[in-house]
Gaussian input, Z-matrix of N, CA and C with variables (Angstrom, degrees):
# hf/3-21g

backbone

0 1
 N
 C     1     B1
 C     2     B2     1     A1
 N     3     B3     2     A2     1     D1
 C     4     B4     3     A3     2     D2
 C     5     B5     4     A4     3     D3
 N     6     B6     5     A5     4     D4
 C     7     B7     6     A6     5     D5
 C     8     B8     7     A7     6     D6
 N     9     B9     8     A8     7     D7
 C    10    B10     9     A9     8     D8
 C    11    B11    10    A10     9     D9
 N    12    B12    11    A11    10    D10
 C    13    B13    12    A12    11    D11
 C    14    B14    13    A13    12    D12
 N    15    B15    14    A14    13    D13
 C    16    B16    15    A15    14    D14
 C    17    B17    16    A16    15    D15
 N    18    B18    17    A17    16    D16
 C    19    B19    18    A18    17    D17
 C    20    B20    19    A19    18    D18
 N    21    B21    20    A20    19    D19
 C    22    B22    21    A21    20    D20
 C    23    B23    22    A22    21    D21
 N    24    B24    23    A23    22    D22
 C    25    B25    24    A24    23    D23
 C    26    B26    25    A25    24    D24
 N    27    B27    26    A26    25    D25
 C    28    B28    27    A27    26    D26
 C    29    B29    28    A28    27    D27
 N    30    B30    29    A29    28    D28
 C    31    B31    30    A30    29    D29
 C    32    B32    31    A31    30    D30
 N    33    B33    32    A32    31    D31
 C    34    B34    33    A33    32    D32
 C    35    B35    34    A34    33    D33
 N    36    B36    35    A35    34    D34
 C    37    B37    36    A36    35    D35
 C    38    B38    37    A37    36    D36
 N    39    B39    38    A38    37    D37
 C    40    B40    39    A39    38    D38
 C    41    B41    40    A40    39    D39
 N    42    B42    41    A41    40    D40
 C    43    B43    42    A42    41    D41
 C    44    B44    43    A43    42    D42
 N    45    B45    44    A44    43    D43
 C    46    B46    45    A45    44    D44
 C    47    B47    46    A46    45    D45
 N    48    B48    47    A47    46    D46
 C    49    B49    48    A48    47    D47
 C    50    B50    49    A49    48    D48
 N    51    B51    50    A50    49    D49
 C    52    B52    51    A51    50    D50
 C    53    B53    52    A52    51    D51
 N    54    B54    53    A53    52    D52
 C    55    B55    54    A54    53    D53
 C    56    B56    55    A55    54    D54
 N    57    B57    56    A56    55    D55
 C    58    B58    57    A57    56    D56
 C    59    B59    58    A58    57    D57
 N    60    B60    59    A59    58    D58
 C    61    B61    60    A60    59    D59
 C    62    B62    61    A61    60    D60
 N    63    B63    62    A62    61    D61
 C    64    B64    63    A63    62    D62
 C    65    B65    64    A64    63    D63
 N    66    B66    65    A65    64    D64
 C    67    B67    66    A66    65    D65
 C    68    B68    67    A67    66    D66
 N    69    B69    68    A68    67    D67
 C    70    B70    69    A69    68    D68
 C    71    B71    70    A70    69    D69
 N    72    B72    71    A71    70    D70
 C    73    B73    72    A72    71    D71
 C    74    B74    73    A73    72    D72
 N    75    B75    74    A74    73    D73
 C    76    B76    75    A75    74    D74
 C    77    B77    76    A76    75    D75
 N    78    B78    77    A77    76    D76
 C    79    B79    78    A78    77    D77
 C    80    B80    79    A79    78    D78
 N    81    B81    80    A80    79    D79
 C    82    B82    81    A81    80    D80
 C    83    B83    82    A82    81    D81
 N    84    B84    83    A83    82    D82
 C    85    B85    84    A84    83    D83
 C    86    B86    85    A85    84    D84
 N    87    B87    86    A86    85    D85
 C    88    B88    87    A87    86    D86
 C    89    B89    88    A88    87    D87
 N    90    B90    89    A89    88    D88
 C    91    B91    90    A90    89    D89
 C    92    B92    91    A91    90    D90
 N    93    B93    92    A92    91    D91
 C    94    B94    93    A93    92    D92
 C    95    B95    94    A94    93    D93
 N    96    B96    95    A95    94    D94
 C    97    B97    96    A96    95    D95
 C    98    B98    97    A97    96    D96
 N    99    B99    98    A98    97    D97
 C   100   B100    99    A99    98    D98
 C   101   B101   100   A100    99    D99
 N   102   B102   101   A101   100   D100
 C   103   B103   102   A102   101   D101
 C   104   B104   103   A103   102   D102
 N   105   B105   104   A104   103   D103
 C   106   B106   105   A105   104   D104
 C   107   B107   106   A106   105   D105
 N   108   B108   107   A107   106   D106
 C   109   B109   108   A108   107   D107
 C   110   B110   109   A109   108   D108
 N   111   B111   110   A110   109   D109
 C   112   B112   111   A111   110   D110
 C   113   B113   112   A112   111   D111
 N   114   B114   113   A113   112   D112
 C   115   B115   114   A114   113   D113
 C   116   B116   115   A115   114   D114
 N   117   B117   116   A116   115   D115
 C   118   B118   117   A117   116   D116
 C   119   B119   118   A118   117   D117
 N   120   B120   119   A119   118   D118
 C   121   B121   120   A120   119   D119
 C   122   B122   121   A121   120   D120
 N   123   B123   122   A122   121   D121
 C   124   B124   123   A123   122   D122
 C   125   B125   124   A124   123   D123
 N   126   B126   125   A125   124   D124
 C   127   B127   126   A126   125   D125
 C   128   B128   127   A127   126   D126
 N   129   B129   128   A128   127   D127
 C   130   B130   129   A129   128   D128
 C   131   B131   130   A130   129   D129
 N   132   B132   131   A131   130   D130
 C   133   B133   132   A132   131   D131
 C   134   B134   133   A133   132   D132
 N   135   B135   134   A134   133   D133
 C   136   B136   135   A135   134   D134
 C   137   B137   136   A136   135   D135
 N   138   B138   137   A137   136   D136
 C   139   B139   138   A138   137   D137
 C   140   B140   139   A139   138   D138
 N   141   B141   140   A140   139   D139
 C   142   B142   141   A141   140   D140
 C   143   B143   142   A142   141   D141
 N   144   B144   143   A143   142   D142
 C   145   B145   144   A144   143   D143
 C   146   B146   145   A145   144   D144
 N   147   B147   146   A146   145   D145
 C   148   B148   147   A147   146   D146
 C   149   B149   148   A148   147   D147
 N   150   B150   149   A149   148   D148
 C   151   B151   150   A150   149   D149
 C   152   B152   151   A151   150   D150
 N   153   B153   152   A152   151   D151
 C   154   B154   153   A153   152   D152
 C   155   B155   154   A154   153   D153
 N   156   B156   155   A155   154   D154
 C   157   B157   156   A156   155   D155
 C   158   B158   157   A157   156   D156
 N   159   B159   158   A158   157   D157
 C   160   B160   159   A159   158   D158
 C   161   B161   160   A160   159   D159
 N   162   B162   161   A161   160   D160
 C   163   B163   162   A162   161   D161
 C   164   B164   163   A163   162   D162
 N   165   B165   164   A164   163   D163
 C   166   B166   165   A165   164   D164
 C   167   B167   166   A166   165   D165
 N   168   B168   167   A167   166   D166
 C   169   B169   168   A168   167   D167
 C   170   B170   169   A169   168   D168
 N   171   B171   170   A170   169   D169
 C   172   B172   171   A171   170   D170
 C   173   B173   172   A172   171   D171
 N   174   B174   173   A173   172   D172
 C   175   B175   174   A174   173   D173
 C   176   B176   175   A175   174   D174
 N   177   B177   176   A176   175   D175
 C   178   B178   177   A177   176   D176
 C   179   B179   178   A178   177   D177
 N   180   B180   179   A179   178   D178
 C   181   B181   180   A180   179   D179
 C   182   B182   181   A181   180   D180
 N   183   B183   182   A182   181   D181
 C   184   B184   183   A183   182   D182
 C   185   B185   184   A184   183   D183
 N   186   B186   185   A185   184   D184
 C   187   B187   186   A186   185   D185
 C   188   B188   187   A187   186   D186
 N   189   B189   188   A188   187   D187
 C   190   B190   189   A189   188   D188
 C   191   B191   190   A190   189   D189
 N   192   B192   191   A191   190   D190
 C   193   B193   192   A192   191   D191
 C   194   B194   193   A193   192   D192
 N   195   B195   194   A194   193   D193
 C   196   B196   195   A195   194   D194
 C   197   B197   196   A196   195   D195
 N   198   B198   197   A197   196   D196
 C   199   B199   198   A198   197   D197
 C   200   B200   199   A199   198   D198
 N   201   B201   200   A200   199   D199
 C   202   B202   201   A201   200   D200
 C   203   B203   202   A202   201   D201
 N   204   B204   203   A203   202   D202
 C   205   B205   204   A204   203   D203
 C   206   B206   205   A205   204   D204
 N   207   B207   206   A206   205   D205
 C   208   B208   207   A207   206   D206
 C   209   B209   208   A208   207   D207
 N   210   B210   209   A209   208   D208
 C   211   B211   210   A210   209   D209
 C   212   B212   211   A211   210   D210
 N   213   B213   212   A212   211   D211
 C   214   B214   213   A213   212   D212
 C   215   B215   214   A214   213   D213
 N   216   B216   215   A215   214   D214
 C   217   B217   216   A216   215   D215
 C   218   B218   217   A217   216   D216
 N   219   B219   218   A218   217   D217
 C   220   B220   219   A219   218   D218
 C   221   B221   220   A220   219   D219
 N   222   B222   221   A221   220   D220
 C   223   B223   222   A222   221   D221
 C   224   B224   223   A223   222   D222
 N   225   B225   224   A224   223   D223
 C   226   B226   225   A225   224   D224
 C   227   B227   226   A226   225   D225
 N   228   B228   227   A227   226   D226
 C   229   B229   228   A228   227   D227
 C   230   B230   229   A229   228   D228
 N   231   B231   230   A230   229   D229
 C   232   B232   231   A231   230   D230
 C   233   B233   232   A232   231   D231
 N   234   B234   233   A233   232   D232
 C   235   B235   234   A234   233   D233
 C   236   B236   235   A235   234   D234
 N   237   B237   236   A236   235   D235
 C   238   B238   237   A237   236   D236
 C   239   B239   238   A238   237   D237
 N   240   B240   239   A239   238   D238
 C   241   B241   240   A240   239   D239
 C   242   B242   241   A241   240   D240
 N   243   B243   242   A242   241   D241
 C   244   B244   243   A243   242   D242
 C   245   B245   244   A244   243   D243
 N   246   B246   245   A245   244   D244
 C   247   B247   246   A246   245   D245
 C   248   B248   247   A247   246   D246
 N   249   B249   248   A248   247   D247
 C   250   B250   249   A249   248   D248
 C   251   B251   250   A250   249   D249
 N   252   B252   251   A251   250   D250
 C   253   B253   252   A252   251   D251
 C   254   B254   253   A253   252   D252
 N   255   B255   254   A254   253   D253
 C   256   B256   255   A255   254   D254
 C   257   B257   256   A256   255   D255
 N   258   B258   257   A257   256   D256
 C   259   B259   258   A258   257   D257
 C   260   B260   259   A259   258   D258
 N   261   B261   260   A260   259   D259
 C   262   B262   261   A261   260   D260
 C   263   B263   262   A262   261   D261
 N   264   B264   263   A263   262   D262
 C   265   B265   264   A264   263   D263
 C   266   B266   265   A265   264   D264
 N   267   B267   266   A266   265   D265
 C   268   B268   267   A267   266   D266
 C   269   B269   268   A268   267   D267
 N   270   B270   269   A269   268   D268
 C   271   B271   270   A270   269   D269
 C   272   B272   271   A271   270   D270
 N   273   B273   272   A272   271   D271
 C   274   B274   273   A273   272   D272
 C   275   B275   274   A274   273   D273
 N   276   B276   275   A275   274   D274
 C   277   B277   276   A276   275   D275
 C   278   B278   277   A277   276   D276
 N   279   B279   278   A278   277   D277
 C   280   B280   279   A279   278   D278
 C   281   B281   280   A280   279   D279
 N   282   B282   281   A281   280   D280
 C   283   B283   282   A282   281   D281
 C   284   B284   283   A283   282   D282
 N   285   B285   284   A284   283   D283
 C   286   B286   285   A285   284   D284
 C   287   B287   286   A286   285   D285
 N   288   B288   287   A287   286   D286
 C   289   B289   288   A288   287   D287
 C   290   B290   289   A289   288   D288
 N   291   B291   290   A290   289   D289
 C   292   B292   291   A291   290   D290
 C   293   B293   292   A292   291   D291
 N   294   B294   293   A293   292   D292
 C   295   B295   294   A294   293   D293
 C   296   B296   295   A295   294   D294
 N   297   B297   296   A296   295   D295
 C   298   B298   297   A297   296   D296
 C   299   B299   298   A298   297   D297
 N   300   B300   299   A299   298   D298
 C   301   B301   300   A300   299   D299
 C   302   B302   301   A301   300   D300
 N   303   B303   302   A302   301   D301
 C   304   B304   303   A303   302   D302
 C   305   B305   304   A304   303   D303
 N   306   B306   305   A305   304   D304
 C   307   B307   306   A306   305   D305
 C   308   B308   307   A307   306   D306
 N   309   B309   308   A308   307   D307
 C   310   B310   309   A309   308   D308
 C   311   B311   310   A310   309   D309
 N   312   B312   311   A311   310   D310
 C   313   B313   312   A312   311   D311
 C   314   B314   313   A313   312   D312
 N   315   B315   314   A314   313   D313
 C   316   B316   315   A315   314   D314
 C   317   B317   316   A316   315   D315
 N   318   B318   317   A317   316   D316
 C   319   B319   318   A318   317   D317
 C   320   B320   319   A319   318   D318
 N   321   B321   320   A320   319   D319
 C   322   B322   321   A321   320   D320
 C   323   B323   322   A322   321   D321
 N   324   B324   323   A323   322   D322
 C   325   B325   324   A324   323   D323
 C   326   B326   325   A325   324   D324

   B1=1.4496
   B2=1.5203
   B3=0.8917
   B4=2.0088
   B5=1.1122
   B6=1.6818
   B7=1.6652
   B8=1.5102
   B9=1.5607
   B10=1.1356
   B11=1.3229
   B12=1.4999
   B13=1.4515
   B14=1.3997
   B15=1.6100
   B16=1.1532
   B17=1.6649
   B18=1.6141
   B19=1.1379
   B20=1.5196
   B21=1.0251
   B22=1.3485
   B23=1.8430
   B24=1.5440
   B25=2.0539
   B26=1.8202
   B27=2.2395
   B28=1.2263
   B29=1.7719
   B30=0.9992
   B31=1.7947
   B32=1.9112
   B33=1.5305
   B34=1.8161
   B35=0.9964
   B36=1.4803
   B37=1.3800
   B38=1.6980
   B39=1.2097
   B40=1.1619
   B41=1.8056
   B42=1.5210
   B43=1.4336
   B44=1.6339
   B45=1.4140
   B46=1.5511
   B47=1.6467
   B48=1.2726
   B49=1.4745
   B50=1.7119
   B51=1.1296
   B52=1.6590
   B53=1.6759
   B54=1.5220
   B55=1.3615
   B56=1.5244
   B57=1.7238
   B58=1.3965
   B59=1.4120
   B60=1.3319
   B61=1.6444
   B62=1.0325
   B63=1.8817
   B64=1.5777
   B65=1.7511
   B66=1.3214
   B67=1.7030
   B68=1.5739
   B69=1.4948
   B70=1.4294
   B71=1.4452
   B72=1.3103
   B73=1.6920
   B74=1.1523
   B75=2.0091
   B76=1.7036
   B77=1.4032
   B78=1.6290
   B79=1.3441
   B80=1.8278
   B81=1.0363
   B82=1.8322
   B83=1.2085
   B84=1.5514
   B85=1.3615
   B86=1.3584
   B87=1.0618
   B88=1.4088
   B89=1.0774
   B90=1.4366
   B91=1.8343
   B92=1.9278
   B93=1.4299
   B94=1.4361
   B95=1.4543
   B96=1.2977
   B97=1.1859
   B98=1.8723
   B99=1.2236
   B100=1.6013
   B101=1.0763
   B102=1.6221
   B103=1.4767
   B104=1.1992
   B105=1.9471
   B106=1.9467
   B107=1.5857
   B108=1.2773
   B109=1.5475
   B110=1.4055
   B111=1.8593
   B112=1.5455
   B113=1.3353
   B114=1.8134
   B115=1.0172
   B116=1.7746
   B117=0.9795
   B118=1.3216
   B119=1.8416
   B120=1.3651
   B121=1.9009
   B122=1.3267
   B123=1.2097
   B124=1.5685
   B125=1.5577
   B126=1.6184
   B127=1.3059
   B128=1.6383
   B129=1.4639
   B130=1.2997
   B131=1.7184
   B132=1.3197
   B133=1.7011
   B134=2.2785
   B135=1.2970
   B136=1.1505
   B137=2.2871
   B138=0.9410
   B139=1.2561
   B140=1.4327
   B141=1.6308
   B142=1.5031
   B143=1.4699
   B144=1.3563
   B145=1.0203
   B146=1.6502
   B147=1.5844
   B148=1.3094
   B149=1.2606
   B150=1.5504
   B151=1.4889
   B152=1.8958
   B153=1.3514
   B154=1.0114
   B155=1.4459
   B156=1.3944
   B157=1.5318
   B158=2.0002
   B159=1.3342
   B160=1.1187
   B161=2.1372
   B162=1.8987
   B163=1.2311
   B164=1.8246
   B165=1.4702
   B166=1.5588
   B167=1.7319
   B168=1.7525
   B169=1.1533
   B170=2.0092
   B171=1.4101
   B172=1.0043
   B173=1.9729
   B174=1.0558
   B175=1.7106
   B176=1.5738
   B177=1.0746
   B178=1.5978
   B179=1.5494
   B180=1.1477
   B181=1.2952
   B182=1.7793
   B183=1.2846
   B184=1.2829
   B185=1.7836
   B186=1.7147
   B187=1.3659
   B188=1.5263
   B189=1.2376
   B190=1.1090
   B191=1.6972
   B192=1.8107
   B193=1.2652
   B194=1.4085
   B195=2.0199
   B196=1.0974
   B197=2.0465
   B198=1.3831
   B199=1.4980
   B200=1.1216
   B201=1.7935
   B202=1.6137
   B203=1.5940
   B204=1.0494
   B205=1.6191
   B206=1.7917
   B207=1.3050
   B208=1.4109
   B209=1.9418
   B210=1.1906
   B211=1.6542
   B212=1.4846
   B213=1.5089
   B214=1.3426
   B215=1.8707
   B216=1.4065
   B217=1.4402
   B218=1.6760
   B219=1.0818
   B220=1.5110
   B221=1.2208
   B222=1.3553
   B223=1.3817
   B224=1.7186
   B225=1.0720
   B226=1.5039
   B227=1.3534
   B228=1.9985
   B229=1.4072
   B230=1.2904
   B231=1.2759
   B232=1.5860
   B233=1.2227
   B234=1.2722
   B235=2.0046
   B236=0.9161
   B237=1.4784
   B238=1.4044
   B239=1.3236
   B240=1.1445
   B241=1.6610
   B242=1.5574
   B243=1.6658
   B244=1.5969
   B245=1.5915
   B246=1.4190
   B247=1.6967
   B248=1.3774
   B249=1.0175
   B250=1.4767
   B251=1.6323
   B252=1.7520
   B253=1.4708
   B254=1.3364
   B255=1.7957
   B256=1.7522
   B257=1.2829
   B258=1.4114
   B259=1.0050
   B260=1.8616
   B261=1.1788
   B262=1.8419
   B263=1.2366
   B264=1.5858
   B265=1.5802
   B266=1.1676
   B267=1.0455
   B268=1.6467
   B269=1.4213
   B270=1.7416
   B271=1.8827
   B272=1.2982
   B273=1.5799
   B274=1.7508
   B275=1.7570
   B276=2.1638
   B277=1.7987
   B278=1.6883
   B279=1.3477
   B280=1.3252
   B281=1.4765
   B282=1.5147
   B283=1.7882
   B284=2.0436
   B285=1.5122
   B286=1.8362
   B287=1.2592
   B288=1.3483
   B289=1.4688
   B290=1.7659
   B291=1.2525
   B292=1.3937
   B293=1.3521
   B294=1.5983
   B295=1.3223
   B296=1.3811
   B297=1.5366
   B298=1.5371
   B299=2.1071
   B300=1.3280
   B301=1.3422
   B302=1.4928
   B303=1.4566
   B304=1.5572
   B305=2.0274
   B306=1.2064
   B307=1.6251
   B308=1.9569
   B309=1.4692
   B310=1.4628
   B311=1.6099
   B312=0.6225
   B313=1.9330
   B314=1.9099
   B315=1.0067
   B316=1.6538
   B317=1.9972
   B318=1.4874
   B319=1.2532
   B320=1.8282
   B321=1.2530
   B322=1.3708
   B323=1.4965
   B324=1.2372
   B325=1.6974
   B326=1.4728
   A1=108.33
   A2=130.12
   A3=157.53
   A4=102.69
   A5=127.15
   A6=91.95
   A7=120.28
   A8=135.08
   A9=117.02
   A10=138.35
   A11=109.07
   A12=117.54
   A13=138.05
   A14=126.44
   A15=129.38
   A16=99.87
   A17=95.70
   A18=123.74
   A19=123.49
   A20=130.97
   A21=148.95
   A22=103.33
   A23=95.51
   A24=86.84
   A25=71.59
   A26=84.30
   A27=84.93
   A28=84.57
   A29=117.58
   A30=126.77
   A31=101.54
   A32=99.16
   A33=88.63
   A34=94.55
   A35=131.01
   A36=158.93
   A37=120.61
   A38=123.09
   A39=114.87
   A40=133.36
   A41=117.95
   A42=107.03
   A43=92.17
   A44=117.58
   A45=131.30
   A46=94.69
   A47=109.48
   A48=127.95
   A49=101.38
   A50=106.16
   A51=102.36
   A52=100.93
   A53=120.91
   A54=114.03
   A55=97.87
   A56=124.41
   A57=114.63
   A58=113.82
   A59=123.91
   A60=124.26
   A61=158.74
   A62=81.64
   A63=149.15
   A64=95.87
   A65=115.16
   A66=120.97
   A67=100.31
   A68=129.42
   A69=116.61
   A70=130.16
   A71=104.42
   A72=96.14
   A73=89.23
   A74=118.15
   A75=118.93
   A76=91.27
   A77=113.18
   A78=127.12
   A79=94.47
   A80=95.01
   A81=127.16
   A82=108.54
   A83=108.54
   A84=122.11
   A85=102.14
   A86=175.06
   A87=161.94
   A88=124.05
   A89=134.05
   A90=128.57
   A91=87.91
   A92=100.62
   A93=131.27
   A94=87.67
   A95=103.60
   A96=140.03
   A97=135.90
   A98=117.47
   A99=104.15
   A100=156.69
   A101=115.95
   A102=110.92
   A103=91.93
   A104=90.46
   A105=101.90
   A106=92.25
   A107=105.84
   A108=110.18
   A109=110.49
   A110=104.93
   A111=103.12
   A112=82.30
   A113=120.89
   A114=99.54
   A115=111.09
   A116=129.89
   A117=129.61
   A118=108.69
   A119=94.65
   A120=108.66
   A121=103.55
   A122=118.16
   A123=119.86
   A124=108.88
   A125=132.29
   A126=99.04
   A127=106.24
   A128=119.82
   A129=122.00
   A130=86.42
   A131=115.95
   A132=104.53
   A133=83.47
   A134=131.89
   A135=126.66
   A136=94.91
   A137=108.14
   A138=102.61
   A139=125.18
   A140=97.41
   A141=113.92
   A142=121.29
   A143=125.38
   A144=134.15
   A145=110.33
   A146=112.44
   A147=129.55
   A148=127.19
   A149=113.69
   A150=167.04
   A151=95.71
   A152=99.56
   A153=107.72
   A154=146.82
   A155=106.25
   A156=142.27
   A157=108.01
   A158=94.78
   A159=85.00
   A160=98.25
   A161=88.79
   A162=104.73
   A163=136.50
   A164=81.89
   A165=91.49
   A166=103.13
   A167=90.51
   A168=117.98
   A169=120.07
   A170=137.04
   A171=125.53
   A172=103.14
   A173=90.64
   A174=101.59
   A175=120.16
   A176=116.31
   A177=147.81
   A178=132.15
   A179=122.17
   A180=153.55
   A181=101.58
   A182=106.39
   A183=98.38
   A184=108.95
   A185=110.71
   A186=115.66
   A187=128.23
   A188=127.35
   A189=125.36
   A190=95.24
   A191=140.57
   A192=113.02
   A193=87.30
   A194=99.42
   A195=77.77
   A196=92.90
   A197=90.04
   A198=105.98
   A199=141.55
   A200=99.64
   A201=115.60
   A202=127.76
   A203=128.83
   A204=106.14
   A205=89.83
   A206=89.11
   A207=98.58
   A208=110.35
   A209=113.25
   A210=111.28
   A211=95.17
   A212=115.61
   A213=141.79
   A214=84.86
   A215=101.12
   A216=128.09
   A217=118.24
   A218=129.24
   A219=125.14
   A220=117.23
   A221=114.22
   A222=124.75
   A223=108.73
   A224=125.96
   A225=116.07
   A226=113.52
   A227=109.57
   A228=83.71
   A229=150.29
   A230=127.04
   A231=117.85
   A232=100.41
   A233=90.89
   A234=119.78
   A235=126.53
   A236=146.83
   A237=151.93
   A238=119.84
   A239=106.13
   A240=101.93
   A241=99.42
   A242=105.83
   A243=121.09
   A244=99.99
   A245=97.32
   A246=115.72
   A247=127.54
   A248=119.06
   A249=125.57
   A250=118.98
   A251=106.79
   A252=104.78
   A253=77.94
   A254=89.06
   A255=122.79
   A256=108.14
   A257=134.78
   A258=114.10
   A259=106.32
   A260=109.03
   A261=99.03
   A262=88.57
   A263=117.14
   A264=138.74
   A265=113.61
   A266=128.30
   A267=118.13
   A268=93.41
   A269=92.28
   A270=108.69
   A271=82.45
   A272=91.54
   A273=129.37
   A274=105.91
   A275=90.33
   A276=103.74
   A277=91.20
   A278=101.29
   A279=124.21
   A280=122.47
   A281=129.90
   A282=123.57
   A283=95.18
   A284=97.09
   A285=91.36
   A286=85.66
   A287=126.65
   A288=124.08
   A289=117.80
   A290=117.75
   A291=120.55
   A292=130.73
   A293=107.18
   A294=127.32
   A295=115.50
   A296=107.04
   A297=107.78
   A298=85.15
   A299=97.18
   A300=106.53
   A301=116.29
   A302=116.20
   A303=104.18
   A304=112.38
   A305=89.87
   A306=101.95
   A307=99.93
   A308=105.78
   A309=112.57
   A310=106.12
   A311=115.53
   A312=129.78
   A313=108.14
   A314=106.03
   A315=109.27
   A316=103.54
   A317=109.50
   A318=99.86
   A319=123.07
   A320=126.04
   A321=150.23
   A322=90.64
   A323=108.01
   A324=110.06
   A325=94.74
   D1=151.51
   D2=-167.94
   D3=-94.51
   D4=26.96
   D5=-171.51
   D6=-76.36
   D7=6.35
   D8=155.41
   D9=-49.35
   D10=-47.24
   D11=154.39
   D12=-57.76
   D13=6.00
   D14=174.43
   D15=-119.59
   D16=97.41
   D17=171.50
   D18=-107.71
   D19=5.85
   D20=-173.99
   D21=-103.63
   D22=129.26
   D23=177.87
   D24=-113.81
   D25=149.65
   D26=176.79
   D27=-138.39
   D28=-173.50
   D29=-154.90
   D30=-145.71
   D31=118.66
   D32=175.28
   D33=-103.30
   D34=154.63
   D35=-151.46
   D36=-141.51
   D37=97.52
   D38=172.13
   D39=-103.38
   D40=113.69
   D41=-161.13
   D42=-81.59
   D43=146.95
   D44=-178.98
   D45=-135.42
   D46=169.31
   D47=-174.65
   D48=-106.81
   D49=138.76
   D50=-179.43
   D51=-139.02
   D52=-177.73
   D53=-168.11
   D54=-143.22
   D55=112.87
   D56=-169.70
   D57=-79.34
   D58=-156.94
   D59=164.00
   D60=-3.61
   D61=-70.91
   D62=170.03
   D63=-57.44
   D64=-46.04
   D65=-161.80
   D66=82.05
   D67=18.12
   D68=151.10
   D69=-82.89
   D70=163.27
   D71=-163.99
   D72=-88.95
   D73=160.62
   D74=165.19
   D75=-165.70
   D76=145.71
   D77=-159.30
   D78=-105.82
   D79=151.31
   D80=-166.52
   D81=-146.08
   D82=158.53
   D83=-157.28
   D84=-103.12
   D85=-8.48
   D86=-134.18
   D87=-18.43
   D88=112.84
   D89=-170.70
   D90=-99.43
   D91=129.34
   D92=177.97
   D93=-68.78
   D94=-117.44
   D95=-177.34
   D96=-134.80
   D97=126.86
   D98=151.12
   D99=-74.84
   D100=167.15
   D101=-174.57
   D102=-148.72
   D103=-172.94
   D104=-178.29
   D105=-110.24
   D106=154.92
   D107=178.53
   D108=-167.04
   D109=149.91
   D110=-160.27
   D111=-109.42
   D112=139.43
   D113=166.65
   D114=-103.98
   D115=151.13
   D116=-160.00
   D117=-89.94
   D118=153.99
   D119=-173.17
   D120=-59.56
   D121=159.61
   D122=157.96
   D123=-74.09
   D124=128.38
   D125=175.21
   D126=-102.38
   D127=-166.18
   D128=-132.28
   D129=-85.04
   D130=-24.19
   D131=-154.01
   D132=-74.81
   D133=-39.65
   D134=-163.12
   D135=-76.54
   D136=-23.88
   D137=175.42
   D138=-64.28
   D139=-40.64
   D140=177.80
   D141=-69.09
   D142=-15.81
   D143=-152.24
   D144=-130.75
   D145=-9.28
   D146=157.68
   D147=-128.76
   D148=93.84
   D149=168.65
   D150=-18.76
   D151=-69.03
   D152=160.89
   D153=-5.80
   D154=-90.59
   D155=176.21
   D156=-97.32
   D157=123.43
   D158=-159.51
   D159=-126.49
   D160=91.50
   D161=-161.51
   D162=42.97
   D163=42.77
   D164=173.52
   D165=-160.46
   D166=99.06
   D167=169.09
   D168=-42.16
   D169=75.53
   D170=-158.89
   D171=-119.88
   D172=-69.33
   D173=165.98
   D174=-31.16
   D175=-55.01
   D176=-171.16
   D177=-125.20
   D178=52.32
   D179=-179.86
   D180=-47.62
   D181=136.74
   D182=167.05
   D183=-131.90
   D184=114.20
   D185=-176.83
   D186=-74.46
   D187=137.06
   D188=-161.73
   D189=-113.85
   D190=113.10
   D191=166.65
   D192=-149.05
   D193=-173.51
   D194=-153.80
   D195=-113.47
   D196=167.51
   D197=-161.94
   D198=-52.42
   D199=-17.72
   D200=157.42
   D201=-79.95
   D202=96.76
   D203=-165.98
   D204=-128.91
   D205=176.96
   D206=-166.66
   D207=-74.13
   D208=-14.97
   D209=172.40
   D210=-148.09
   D211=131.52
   D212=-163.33
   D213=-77.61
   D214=124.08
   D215=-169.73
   D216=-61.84
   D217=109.83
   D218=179.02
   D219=-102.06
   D220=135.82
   D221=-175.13
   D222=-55.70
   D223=-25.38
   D224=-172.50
   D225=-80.35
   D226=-11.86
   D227=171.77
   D228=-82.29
   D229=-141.05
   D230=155.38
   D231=-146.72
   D232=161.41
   D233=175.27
   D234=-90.65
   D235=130.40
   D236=156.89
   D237=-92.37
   D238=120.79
   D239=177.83
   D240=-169.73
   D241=134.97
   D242=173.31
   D243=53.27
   D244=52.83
   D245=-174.96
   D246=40.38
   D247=-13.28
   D248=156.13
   D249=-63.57
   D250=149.25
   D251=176.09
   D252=-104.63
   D253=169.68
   D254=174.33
   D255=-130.98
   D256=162.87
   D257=162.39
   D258=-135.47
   D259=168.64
   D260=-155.52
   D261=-83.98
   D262=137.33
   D263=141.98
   D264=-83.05
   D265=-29.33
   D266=-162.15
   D267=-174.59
   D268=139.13
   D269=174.16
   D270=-152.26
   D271=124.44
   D272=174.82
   D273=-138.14
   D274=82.67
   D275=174.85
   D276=-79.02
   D277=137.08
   D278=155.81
   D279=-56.12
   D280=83.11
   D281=-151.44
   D282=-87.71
   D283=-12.12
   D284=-159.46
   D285=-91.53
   D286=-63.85
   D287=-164.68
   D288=-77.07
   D289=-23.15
   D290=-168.93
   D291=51.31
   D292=32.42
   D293=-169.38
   D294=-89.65
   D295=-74.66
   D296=-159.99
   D297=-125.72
   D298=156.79
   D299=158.77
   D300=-121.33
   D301=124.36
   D302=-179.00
   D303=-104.27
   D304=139.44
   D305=-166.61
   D306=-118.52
   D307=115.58
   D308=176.48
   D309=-96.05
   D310=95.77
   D311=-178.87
   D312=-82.75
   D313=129.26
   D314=170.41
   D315=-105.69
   D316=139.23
   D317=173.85
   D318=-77.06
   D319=137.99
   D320=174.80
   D321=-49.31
   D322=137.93
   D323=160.48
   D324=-125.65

């Protein structure tokens, strides 16, 4: 595992439904827990090919951490990091090696 390179703290976030006073329902954020995480470069073939973004991975972050964490990761949540939310596209845990887990996050507007 790389953990020198996972210099980034990032925060999972879970929104739940709750019921105030009133007995109406209203949705809330729940902060899970943190970690350290590298997030990885754009490399050149995704640069070339998005017009767009011009080698700076910002919209679409891809997290690098590692595979043991303290609550086994669910796709519905979202990420916080550098005050922005994310929300998960893709979780690819490493089951052979038990090394790294990679998490493709799209940003929340």
């Amino acid at each position: 595992m790389r953990t020198n390179n996972m210099t980034e703290r990032i925060t999972f976030v879970a929104k739940t439904t709750g019921i105030n006073e009133d007995f109406e329902p209203f949705e809330k954020t729940e902060e899970l827990f943190s970690c350290w995480a590298e997030v990885s470069k754009l490399t050149v073939r995704e640069m070339l090919n998005k017009k767009e973004q011009v080698g700076y991975r910002k919209n679409t972050p891809l997290f690098l951490i590692a595979y043991k964490q303290k609550m086994e990761i669910q796709p519905d949540w979202q990420i916080v990091w550098r005050g922005k939310t994310y929300e998960i596209t893709g979780l690819d845990p490493d089951y052979q090696k038990k090394d790294l887990t990679k998490i493709q996050a799209r940003e929340v507007s």
